[in-house]
BALOBA-1460 file (C-alpha; in Angstrom, 3 decimals):
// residues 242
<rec num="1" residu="x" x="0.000" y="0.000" z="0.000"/>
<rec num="2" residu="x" x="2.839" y="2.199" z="0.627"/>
<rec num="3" residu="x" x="4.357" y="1.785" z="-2.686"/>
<rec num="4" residu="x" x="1.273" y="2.669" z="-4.327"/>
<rec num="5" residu="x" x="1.146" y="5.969" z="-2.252"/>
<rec num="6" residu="x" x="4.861" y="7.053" z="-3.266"/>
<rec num="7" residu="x" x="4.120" y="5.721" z="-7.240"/>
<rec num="8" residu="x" x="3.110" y="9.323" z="-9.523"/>
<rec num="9" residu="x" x="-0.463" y="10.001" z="-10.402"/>
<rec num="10" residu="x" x="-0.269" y="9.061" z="-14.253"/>
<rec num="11" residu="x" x="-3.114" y="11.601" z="-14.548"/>
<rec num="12" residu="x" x="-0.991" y="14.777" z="-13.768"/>
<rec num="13" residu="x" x="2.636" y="12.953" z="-15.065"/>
<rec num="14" residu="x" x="4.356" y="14.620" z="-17.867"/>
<rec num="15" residu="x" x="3.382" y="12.293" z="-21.633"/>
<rec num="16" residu="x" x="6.805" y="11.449" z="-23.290"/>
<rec num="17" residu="x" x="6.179" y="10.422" z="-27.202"/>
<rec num="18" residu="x" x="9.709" y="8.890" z="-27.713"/>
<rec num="19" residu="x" x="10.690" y="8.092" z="-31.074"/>
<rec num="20" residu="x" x="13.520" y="5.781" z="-32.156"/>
<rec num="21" residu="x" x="13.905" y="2.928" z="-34.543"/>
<rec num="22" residu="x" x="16.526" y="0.646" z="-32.147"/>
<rec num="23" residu="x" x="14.403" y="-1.380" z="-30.194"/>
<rec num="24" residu="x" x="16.622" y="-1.760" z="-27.756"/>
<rec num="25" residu="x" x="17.280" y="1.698" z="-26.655"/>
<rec num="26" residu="x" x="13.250" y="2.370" z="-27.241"/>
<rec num="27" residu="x" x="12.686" y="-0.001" z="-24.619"/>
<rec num="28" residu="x" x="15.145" y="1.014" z="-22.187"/>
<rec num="29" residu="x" x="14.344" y="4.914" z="-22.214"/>
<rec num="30" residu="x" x="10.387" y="3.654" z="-21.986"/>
<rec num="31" residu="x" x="11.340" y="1.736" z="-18.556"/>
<rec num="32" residu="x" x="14.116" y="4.475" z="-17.276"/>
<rec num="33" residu="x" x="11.671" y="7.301" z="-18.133"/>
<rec num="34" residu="x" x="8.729" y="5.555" z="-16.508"/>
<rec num="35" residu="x" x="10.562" y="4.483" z="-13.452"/>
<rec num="36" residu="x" x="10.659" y="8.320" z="-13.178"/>
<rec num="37" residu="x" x="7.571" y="9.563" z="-13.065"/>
<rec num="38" residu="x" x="7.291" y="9.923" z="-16.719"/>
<rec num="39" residu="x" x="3.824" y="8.691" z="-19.021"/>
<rec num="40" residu="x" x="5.901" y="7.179" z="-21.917"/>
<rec num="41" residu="x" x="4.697" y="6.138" z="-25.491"/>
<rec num="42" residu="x" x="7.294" y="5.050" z="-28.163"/>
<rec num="43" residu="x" x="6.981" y="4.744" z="-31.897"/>
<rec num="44" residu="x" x="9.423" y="3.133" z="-33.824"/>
<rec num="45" residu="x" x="9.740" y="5.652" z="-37.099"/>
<rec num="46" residu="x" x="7.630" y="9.287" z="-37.989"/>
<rec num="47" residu="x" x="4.572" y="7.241" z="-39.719"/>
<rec num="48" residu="x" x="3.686" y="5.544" z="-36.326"/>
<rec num="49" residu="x" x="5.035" y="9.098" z="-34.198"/>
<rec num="50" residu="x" x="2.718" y="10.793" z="-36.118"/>
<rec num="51" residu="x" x="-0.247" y="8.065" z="-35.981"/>
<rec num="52" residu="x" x="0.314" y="8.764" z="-31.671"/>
<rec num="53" residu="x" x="0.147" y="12.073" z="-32.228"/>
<rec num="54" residu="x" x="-3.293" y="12.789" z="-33.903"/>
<rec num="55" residu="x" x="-4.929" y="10.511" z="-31.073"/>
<rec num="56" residu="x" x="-2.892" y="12.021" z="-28.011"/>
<rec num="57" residu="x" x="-1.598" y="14.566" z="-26.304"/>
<rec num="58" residu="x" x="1.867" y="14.546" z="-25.607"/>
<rec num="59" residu="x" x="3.900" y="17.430" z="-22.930"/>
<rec num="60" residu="x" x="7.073" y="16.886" z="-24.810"/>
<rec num="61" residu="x" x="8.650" y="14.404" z="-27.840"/>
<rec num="62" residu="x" x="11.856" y="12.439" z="-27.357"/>
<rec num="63" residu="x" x="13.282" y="12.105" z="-31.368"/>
<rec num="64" residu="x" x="16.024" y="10.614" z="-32.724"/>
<rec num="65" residu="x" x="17.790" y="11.956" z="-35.500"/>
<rec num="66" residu="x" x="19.410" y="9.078" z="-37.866"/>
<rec num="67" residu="x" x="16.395" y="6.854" z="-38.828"/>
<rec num="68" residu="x" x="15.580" y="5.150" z="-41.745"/>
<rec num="69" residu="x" x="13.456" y="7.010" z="-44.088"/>
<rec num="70" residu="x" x="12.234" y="9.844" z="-42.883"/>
<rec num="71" residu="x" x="14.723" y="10.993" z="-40.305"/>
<rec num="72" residu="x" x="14.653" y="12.993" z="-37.041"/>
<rec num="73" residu="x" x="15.256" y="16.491" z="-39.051"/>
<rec num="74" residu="x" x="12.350" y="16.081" z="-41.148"/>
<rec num="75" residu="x" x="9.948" y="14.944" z="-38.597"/>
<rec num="76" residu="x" x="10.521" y="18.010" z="-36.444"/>
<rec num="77" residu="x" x="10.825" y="20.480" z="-39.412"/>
<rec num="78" residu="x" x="7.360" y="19.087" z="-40.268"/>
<rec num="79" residu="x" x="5.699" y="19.518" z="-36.856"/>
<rec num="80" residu="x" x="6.701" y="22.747" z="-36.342"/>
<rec num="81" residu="x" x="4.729" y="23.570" z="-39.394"/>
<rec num="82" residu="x" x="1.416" y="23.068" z="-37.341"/>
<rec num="83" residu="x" x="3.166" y="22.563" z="-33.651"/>
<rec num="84" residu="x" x="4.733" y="23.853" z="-30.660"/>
<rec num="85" residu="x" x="4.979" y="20.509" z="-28.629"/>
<rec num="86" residu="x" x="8.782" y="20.430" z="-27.197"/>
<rec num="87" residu="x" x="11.116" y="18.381" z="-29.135"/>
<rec num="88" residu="x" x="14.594" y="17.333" z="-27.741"/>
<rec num="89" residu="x" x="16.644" y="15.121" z="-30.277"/>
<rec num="90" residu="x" x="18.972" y="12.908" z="-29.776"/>
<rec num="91" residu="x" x="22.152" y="12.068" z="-31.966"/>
<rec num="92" residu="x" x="25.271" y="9.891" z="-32.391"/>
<rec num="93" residu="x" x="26.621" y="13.269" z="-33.933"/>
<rec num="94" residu="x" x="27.358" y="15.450" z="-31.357"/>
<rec num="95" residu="x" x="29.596" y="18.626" z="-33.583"/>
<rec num="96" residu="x" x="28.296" y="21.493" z="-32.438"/>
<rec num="97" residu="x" x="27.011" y="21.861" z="-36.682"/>
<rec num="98" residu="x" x="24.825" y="18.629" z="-35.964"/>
<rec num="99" residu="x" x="23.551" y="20.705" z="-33.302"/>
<rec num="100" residu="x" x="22.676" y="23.487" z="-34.659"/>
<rec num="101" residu="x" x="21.309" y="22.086" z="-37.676"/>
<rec num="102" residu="x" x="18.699" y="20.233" z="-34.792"/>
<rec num="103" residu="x" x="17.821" y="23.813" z="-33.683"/>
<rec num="104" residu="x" x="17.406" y="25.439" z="-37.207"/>
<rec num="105" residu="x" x="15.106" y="22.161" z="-37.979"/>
<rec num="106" residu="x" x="13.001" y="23.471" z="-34.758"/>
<rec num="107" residu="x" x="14.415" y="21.388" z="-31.622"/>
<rec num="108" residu="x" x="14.086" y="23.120" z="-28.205"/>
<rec num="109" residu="x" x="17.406" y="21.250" z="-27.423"/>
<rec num="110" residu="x" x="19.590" y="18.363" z="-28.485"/>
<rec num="111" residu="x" x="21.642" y="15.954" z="-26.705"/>
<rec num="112" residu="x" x="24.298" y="13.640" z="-28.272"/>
<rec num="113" residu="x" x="24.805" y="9.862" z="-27.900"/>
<rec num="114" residu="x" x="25.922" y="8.118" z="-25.639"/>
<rec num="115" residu="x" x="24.464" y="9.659" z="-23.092"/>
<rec num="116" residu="x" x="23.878" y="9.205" z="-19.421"/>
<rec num="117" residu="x" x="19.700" y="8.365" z="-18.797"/>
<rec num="118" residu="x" x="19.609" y="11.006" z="-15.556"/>
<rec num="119" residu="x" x="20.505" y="13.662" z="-17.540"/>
<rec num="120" residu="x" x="17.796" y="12.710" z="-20.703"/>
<rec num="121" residu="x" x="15.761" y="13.101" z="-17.235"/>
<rec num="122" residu="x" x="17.241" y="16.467" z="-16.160"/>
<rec num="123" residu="x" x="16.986" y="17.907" z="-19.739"/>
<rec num="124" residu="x" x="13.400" y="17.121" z="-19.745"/>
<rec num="125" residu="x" x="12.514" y="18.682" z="-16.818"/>
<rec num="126" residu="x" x="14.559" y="22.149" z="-17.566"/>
<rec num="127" residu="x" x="12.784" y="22.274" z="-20.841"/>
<rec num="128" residu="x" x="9.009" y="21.635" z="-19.179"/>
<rec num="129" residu="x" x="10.229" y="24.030" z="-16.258"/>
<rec num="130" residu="x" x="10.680" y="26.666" z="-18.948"/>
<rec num="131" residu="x" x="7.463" y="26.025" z="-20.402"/>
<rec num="132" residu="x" x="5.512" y="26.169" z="-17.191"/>
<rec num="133" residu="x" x="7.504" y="29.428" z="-15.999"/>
<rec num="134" residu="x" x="7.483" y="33.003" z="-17.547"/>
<rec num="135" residu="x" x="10.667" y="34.812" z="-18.201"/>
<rec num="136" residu="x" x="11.366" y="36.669" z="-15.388"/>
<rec num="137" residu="x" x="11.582" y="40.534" z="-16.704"/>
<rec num="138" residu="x" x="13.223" y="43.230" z="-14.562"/>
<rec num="139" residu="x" x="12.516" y="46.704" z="-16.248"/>
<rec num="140" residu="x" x="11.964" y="49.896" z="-15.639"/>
<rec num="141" residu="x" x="10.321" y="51.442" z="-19.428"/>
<rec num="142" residu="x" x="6.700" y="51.619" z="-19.182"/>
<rec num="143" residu="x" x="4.934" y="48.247" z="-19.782"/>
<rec num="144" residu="x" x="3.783" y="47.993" z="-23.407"/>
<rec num="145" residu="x" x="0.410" y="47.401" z="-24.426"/>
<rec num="146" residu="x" x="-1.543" y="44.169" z="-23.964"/>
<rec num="147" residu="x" x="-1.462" y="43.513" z="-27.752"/>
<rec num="148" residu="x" x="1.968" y="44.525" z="-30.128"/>
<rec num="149" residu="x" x="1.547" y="44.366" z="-33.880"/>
<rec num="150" residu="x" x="3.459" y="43.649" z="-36.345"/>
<rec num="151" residu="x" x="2.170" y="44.485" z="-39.630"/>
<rec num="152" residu="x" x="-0.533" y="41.605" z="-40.437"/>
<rec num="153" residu="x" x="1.075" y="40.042" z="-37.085"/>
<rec num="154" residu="x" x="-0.624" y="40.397" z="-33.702"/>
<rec num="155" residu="x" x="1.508" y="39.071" z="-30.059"/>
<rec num="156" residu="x" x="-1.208" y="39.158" z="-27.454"/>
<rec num="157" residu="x" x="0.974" y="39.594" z="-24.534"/>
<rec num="158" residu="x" x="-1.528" y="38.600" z="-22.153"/>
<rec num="159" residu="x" x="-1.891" y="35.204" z="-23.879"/>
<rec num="160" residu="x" x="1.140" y="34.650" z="-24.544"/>
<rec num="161" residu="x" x="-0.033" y="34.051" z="-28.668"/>
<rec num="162" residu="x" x="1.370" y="35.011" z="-31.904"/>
<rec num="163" residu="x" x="-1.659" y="35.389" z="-34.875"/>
<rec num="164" residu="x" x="-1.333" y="36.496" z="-38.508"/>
<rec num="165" residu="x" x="-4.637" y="37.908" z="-39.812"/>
<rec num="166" residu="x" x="-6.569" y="36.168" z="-37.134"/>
<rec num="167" residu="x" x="-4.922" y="32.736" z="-37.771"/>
<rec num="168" residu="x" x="-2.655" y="31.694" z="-35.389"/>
<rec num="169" residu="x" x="1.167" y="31.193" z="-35.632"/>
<rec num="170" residu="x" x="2.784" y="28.242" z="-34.168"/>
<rec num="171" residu="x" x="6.275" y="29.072" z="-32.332"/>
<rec num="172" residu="x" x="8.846" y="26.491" z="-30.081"/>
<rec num="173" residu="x" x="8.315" y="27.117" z="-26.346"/>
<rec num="174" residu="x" x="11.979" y="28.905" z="-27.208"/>
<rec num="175" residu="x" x="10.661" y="31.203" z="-30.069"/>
<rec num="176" residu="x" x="7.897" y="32.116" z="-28.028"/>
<rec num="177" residu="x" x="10.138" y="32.749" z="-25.162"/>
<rec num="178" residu="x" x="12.430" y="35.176" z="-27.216"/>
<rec num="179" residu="x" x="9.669" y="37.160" z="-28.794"/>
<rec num="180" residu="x" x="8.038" y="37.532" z="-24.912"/>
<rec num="181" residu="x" x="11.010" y="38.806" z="-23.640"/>
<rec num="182" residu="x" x="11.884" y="41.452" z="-26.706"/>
<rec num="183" residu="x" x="8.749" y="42.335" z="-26.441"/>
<rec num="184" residu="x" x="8.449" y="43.256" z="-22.715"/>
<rec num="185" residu="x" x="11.082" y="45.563" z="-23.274"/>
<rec num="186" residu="x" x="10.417" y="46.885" z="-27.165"/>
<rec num="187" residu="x" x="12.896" y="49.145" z="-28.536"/>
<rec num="188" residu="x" x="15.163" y="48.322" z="-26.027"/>
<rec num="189" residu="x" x="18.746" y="46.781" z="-27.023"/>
<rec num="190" residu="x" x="18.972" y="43.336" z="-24.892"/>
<rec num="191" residu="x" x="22.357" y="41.547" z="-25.139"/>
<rec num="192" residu="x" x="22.740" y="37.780" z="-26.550"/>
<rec num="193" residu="x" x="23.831" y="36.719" z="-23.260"/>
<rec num="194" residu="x" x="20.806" y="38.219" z="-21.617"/>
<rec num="195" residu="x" x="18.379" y="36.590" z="-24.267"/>
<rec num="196" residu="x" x="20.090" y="33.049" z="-23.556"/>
<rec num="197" residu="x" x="19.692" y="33.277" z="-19.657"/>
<rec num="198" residu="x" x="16.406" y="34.647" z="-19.851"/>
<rec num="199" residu="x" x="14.970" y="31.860" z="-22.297"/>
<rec num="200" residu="x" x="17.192" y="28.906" z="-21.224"/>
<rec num="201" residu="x" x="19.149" y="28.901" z="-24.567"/>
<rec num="202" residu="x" x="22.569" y="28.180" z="-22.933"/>
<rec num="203" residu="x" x="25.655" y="29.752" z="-22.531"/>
<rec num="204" residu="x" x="25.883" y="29.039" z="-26.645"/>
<rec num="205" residu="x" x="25.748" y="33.013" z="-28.002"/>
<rec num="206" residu="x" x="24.903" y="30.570" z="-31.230"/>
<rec num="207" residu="x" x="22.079" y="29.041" z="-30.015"/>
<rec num="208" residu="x" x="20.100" y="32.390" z="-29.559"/>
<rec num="209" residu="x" x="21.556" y="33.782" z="-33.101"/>
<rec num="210" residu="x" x="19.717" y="30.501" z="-34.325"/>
<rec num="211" residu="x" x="16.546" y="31.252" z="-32.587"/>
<rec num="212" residu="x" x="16.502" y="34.669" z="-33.669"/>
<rec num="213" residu="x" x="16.452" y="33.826" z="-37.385"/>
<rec num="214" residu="x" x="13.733" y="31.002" z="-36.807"/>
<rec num="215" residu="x" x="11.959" y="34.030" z="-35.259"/>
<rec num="216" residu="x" x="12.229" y="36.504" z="-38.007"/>
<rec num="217" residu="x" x="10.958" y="34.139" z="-40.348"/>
<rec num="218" residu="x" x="7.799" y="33.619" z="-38.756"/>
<rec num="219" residu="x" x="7.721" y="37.171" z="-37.796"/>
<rec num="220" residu="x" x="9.278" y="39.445" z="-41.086"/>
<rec num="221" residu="x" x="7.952" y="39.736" z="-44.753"/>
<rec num="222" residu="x" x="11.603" y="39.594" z="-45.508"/>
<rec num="223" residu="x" x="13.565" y="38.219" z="-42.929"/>
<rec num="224" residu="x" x="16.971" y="39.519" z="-44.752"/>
<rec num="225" residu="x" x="15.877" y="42.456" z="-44.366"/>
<rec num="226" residu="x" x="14.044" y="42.811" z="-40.743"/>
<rec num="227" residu="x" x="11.232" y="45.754" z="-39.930"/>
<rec num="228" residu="x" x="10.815" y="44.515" z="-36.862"/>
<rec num="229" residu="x" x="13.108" y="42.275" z="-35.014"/>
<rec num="230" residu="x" x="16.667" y="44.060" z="-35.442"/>
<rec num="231" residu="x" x="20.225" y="42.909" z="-35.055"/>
<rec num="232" residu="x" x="22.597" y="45.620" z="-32.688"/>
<rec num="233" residu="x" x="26.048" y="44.920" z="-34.243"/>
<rec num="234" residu="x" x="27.857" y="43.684" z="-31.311"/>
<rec num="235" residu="x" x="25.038" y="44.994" z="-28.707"/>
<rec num="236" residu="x" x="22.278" y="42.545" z="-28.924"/>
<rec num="237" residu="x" x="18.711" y="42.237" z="-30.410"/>
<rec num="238" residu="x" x="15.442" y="44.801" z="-30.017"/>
<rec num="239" residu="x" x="11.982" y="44.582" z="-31.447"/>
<rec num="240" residu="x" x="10.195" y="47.333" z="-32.709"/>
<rec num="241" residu="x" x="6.322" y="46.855" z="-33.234"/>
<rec num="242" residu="x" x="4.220" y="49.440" z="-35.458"/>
């Protein structure tokens, strides 16, 4: 009876798709991910990932990158067409281009093989922590108004939502992050390292440079050349709404 009382409520446990074609590492991060309070549902390839995913819910997705067919890449780059569900791949290539190439494609963070199981654990829990928390904004400008447009764009601040011509736009929990924090402070310079400890990019000045262009192009009619979000040669980034 005891045991039962210590064991997680399934109902209010974070839902883990993980996705991986070796059986044998499928299984083990099912049973190491469960045994930690984790709801866990693998698929073996993208077809069956994305068969879970139109019948369930998932808090965060668990993606290899090198799989037959359709890889990793692709899968992600796909979701993020119509998704914001966290994705954290994983990788026998572990250069810091692999890397970023997982972040261009949309990842909210990547770690490379072989890795230790508690910190597949720890990583999933910083990136759900950053979804459940708002950035934390010191300032002293006056706060900005509830809604900040952007041409056809609209960023309800309240909301926490991004909408072009009424339809919405779907950002990463890090995109989102970026454009909440430019925009509590708009027309203000904020440096990269700033931007990275306020979103949870890393100490990676990269990272956030990576982020940044995902941004524009969701956000700019010509993301070479920005209206809005603006690059501070050796400063930092601002945003300027209309």
């Amino acid at each position: 009876m005891t045991a039962d009382l210590d064991r997680p409520d399934p109902a209010h446990s974070p839902h883990v798709l993980v996705v991986d074609d070796d059986e044998r590492l499928r299984a083990l991060l099912t049973r190491y991910l469960s045994d930690n309070g984790f709801v866990v549902t693998a698929a073996d390839g993208p077809a069956e990932a994305r068969a879970h995913l139109t019948a369930l819910a998932f808090d965060i997705l668990v993606v290899d990158v090198m799989m037959p067919g359709e890889d990793g890449l692709s899968l992600t780059r796909s979701l993020r067409e119509t998704s914001s569900v966290p994705i954290l791949m994983l990788t026998a290539m572990g250069d810091p281009d692999a890397r970023i190439r997982g972040l261009e494609a949309g990842a909210d963070d990547y770690l490379p093989k072989p890795f230790e199981p508690r910190e597949l654990v720890l990583r999933i829990n910083s990136i759900l922590r950053r979804l459940a928390e708002q950035p934390a904004v010191t300032t002293t400008v006056a706060e900005p108004p509830p809604l900040l447009r952007f041409g056809p764009m609209v960023l309800d601040l309240r909301r926490q939502s991004l909408s072009r011509d009424g339809e919405p736009v779907h950002l990463t929990t890090t995109e989102l992050q970026l454009l909440m924090v430019l925009a509590e402070r708009p027309g203000e310079v904020i440096s990269r390292d700033d931007l990275a400890d306020l979103t949870g990019t890393g100490a990676n000045p990269r990272g956030v440079d990576v982020q940044v262009t995902r941004l524009r192009r969701k956000l700019e009619q010509d993301p070479r050349v920005p209206r809005y979000l603006h690059t501070v040669r050796g400063r930092g980034y601002l945003l300027r709404p209309d």
